[in-house]
C-alpha positions as CSV (number, residue, x, y, z in Angstrom):
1,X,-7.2,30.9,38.7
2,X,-10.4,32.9,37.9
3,X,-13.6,32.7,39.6
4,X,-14.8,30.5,36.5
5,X,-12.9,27.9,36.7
6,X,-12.9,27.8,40.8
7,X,-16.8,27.4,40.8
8,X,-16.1,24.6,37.7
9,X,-13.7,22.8,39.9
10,X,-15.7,23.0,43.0
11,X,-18.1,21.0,41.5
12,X,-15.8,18.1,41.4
13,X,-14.8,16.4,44.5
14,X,-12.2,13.9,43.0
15,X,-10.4,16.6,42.6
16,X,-9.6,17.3,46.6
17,X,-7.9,13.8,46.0
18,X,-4.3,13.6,46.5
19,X,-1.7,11.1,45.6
20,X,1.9,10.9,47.3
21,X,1.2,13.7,49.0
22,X,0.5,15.5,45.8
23,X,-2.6,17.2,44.9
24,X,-4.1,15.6,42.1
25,X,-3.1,17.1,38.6
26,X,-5.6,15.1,36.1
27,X,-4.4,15.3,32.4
28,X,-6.3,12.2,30.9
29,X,-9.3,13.4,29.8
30,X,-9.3,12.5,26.6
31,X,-9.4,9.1,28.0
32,X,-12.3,9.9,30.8
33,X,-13.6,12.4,32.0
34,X,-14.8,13.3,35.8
35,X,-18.9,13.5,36.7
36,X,-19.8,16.7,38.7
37,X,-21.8,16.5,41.7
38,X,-25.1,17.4,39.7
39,X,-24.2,14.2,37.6
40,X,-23.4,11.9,40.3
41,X,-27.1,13.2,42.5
42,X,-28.9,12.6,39.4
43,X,-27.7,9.3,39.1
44,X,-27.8,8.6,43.0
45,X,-31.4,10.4,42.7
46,X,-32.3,7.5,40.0
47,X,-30.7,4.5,41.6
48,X,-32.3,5.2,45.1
49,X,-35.6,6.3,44.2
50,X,-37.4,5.0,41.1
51,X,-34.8,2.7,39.8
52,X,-36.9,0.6,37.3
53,X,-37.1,-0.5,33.9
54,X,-38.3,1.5,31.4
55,X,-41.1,1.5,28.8
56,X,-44.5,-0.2,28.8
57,X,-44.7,-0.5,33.0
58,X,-47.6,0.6,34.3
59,X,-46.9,1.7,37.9
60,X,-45.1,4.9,39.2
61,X,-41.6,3.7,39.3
62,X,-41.4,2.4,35.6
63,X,-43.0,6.0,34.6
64,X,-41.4,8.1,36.3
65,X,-37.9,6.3,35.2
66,X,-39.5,6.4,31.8
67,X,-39.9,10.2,32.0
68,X,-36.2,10.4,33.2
69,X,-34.7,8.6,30.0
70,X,-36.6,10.3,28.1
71,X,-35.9,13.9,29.4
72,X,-32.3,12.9,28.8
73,X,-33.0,11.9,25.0
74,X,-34.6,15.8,25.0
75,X,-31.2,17.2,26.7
76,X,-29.0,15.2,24.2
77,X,-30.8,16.4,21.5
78,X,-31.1,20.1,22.6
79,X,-26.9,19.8,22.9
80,X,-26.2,18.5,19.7
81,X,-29.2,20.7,17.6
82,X,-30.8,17.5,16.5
83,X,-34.4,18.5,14.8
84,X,-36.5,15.9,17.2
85,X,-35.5,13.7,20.2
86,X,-36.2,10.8,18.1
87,X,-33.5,11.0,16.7
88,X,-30.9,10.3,19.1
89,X,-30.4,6.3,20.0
90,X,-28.5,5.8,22.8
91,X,-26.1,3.1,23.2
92,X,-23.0,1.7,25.3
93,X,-20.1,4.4,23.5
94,X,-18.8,5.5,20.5
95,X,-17.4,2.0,19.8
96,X,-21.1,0.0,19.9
97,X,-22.2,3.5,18.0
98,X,-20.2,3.0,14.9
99,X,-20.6,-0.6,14.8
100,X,-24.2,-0.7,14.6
101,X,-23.4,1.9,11.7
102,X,-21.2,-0.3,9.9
103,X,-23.4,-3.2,10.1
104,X,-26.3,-1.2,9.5
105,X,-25.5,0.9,6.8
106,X,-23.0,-2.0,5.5
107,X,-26.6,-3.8,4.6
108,X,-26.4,-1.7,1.2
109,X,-22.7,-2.0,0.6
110,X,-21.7,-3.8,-2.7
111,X,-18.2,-5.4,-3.9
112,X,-16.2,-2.6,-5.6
113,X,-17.8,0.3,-3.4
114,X,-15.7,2.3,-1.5
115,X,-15.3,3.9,2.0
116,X,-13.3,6.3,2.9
117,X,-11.1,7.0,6.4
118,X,-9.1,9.1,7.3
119,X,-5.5,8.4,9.1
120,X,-6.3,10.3,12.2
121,X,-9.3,7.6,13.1
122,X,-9.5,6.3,16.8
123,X,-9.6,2.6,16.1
124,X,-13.4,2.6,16.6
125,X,-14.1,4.6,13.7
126,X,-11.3,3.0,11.7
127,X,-11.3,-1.2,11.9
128,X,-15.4,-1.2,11.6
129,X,-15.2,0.2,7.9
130,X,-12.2,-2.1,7.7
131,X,-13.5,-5.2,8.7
132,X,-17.0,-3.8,6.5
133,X,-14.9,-3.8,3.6
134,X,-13.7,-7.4,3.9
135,X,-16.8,-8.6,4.1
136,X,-18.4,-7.1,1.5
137,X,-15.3,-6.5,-1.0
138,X,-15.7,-3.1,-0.9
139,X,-12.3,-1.1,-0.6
140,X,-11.0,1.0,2.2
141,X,-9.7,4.7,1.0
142,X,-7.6,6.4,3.3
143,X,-7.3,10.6,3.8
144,X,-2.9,10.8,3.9
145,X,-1.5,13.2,7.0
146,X,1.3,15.3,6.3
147,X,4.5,14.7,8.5
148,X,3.0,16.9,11.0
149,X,-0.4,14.5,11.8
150,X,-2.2,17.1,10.2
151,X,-5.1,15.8,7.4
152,X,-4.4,16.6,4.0
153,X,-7.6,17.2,2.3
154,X,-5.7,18.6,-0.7
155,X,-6.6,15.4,-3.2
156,X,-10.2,15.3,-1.6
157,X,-11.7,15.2,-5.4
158,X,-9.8,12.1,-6.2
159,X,-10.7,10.2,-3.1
160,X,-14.3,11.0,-3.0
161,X,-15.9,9.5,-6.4
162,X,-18.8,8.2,-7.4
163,X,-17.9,4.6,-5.9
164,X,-17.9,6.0,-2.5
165,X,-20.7,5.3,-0.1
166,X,-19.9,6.3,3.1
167,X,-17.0,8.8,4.3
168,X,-16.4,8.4,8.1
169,X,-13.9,11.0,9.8
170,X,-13.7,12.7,13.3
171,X,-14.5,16.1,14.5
172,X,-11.0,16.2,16.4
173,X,-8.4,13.8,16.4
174,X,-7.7,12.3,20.2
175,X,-4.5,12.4,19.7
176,X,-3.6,15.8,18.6
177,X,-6.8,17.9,18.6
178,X,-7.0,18.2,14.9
179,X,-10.6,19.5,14.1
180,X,-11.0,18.7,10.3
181,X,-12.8,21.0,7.7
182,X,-15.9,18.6,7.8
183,X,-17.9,21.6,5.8
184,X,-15.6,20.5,3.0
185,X,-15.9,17.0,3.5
186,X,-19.7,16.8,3.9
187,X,-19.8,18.8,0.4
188,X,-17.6,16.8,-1.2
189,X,-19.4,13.5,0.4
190,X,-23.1,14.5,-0.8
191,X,-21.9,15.8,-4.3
192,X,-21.9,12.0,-4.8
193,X,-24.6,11.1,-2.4
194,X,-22.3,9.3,0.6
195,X,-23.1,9.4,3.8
196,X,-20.7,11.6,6.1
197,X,-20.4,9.5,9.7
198,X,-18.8,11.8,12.3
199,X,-16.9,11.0,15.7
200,X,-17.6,13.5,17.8
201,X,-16.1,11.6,21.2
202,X,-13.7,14.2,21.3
203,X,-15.5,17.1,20.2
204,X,-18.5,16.6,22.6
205,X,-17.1,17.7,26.2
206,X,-16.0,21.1,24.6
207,X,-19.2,23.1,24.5
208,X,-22.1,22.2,22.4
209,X,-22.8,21.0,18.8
210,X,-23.9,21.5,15.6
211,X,-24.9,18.7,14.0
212,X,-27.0,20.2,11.2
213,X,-24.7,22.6,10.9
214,X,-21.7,20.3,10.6
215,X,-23.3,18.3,7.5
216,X,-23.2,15.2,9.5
217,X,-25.7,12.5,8.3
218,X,-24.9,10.4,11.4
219,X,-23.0,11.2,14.7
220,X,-21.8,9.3,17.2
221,X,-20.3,10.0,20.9
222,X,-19.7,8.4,24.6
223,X,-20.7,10.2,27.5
224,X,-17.9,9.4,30.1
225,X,-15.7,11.4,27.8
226,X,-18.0,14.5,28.6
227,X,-18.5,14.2,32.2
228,X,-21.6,11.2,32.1
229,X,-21.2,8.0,33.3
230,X,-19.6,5.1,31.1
231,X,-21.2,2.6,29.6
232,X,-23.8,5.0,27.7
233,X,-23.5,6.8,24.2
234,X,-25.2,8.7,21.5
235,X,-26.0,7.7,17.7
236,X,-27.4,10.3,16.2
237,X,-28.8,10.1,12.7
238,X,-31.4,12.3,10.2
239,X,-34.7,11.0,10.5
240,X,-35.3,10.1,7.3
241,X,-32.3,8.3,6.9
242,X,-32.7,6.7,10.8
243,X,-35.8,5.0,9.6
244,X,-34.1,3.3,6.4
245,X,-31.4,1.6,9.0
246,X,-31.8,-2.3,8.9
247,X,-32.1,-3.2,12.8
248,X,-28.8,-4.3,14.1
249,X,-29.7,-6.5,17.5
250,X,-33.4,-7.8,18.5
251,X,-35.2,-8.5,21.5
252,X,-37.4,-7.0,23.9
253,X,-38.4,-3.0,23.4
254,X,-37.8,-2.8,19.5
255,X,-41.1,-5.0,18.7
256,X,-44.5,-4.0,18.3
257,X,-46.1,-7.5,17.4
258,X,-44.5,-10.8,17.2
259,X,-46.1,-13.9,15.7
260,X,-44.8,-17.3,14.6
261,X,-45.3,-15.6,11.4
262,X,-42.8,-13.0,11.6
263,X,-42.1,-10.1,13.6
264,X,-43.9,-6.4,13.3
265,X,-41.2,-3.8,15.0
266,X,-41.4,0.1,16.5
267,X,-40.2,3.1,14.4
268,X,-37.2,5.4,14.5
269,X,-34.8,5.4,18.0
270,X,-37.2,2.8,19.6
271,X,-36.6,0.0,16.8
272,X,-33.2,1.2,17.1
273,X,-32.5,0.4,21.2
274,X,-32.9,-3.5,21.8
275,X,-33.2,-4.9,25.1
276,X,-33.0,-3.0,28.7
277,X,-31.0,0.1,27.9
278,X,-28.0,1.7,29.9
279,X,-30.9,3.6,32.0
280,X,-29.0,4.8,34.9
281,X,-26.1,6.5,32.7
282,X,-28.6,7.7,29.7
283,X,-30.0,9.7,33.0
284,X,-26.8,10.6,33.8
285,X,-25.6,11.8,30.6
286,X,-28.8,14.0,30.1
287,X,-28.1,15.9,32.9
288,X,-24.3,16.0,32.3
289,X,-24.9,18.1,28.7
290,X,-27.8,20.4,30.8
291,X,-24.7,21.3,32.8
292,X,-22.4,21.6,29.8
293,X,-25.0,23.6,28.6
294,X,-25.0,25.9,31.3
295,X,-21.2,26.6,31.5
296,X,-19.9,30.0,29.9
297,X,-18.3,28.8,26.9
298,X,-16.2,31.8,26.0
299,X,-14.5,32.4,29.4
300,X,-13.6,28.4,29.4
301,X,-12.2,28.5,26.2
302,X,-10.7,31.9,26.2
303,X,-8.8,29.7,29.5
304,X,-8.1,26.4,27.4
305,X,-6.0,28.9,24.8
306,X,-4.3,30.5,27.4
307,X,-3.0,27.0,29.1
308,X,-1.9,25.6,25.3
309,X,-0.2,28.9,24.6
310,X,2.1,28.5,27.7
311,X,2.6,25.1,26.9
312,X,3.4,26.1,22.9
313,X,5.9,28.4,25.0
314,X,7.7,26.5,27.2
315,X,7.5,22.6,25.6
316,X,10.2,23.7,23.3
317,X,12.6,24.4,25.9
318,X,12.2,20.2,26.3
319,X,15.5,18.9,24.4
320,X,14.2,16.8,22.0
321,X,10.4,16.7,22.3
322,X,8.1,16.6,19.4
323,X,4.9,17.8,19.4
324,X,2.3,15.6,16.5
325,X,-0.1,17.4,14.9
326,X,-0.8,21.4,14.2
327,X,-0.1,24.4,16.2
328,X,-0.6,25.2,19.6
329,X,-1.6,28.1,18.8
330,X,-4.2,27.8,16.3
331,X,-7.8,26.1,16.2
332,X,-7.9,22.9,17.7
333,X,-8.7,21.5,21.0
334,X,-6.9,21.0,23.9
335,X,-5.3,17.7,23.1
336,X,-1.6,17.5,23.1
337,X,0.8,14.5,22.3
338,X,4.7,14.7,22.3
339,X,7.3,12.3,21.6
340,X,10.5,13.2,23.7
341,X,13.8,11.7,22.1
342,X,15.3,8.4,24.6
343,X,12.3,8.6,26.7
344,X,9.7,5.8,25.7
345,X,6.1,7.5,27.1
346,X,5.3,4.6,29.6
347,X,8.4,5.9,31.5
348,X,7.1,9.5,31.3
349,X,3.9,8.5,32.4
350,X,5.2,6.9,35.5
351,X,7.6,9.0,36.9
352,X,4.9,11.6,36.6
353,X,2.1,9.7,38.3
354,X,4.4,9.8,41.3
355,X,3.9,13.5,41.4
356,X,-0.1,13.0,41.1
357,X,0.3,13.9,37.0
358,X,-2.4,11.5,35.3
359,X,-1.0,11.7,31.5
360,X,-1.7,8.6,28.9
361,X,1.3,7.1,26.9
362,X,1.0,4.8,24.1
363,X,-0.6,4.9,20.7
364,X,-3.9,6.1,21.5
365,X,-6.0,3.5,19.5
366,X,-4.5,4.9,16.2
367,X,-1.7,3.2,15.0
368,X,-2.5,4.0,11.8
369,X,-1.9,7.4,12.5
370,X,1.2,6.7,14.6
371,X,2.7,4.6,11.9
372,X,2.3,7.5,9.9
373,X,4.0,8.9,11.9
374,X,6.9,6.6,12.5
375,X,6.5,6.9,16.0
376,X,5.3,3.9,18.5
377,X,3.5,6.1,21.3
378,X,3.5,9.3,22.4
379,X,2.5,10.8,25.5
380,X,-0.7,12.7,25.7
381,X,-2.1,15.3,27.8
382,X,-5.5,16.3,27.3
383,X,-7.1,18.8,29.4
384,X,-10.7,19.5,30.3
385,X,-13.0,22.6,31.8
386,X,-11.4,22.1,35.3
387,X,-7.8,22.0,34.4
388,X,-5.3,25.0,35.6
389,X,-2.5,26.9,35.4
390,X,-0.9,24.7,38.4
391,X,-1.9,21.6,36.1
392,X,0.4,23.1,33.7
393,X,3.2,23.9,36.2
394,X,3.1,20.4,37.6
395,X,2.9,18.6,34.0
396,X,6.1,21.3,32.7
397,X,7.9,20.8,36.1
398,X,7.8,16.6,36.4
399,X,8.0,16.5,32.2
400,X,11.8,18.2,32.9
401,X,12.7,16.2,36.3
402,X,11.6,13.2,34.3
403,X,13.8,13.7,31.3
404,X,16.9,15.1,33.4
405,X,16.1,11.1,34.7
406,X,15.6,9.2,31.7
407,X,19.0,10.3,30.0
């Protein structure tokens, strides 16, 4: 293990946890991730000295909490390249992100419009353009996979028309790491003015990013998948095209004058963040990407190549596993789902908790893609800047005992 990933993984103590006498091998973190220590002070820093609400208080606590949320706006937007702070809303995940989109933006959507999907969608950026399209008539395209998983942009010019209003697609897939040619889809998208939404859940714990340079009009992320606390996420959106969003929830913090007469509300993010916000976790999240931001991204990934190349090695030698989606070897992240003949994943997944392997089986929140796929569930390991070369062992070594079991 190199001195890189040993001071990473110091900074982790749910990792000196062990389970059946195992040492803990966590492979799930495309699910969750963990908080480092500087995370879980920050937070502990928040809760036990100037927890209080924040925005328009007057005394110490409420301003110096204020100050804190706000800092962490300034660290989101410094990790995604956003042009001002104000642009980044925070919210409770991904999930609440794209809903307030769809609503939002679905404000302007007519009968015979159309939005398009692609079929490697988590469910949260797939069933709110759905049910969007029910409710205003418009139709639902979908982007085809190949039998691989893999997008195939190759008909892009027929699906993207002048009917199409939105275009809503992930920066890599959580199921099989798939990073899609959004260059190419952002063109394509603003050739006939749509608006290109991007899922960057996935994306986000894997060094920083470019949001301007991505083409994105609007992008959207959770922070427990990137070492934050749950219950907080991003929305990021261009200025210009922030301010034009119809308000989605209302209450307390969005309003700058309310009469009987009608209701006078705040600009940009503010109008944007009803009611007492996730304050602890936004806190928590900014300090999470100043710490991703401080990681040397070239050793970690250089190491994240090295553990999928073993496993594009030695997976094969698995009688009968499948592995969805492109090559281990080439660009993608370090997301990998298998289906193994006679072995349903919920088995795998157990038999390999017992030797303190923490995998995910099931469909991932994209059926869509799994029906595809004519598949029911795979099992997914999905590893994260802490993860090793005994991580590997222990996920090769329990994936054969488990199989030799199974059949």
């Amino acid at each position: 293990m190199s001195k890189t990933i040993t001071r990473v993984r110091d900074q982790f103590p749910i990792l000196q946890r062990s389970i059946n006498g195992h040492p803990l091998h966590y492979l799930d973190n495309a699910a969750t991730t963990f908080c480092p220590d500087t995370v879980l002070d920050k937070v502990y820093e928040f809760e036990t000295g100037y927890r209080a609400n924040v925005a328009r208080g007057v005394h110490r606590l409420a301003a110096e909490a204020t100050d804190a949320y706000e800092s962490a706006r300034a660290s989101v937007a410094r990790y995604i390249n956003a042009f001002d702070p104000s642009e980044v809303v925070f919210t409770s995940g991904t999930t609440a992100a794209v809903n307030q989109l769809a609503y939002s933006l679905g404000e302007s959507i007519a009968a015979g419009d159309e939005i398009l999907v692609s079929m490697i969608e988590h469910h949260s950026n797939f069933v709110p353009w759905q049910m969007l399209c029910k409710r205003k008539g418009a139709k639902l395209q979908l982007i085809p996979v190949d039998e691989n998983g893999v997008l195939d942009l190759s008909n892009l010019s027929s699906l993207i028309n002048e009917r199409t209003r939105i275009v809503a697609v992930t920066q890599a897939s959580n199921v099989t790491g798939e990073m899609p040619d959004l260059g190419l889809l952002a063109q394509a998208a603003h050739q006939v003015e749509a608006k290109l939404v991007v899922d960057g859940a996935q994306a986000v714990p894997h060094g920083p990013v470019d949001v301007q340079a991505l083409g994105a009009d609007f992008y959207v992320f959770s922070g427990h998948k990137c070492y934050a606390p749950t219950g907080v996420g991003v929305l990021w959106g261009k200025g210009a095209l922030l301010s034009e969003l119809p308000e989605f929830m209302y209450g307390g913090g969005m309003v700058e004058r309310v009469t009987p007469a009608g209701t006078r509300f705040l600009e940009t993010n503010q109008r944007l963040e009803a009611g007492t916000p996730p304050i602890a976790q936004a806190i928590g999240l900014g300090e999470a990407v100043e710490w991703l931001m401080m990681l040397p991204w070239v050793d970690i990934k250089t190491h994240e190549a090295k553990l999928l190349g073993r496993l594009a090695n030695e997976l094969p030698s698995i009688a009968g596993l499948r592995v969805l989606g492109p090559a281990l070897e080439g660009a993608r992240l370090p997301i990998v789902s298998f289906d193994i003949e006679d072995c349903h994943p919920h088995d795998i997944c157990h038999l390999l908790d017992q030797r303190a392997v923490a995998l995910r089986g099931g469909h991932h929140c994209a059926q869509p893609l799994m029906d595809a796929l004519d598949v029911m569930a795979t099992t997914r390991a999905s590893f994260a800047v802490f993860n090793t070369d005994a991580d590997v062992d222990a996920l090769l070594e329990g994936l054969h005992e488990a199989v030799d079991f199974l059949r």
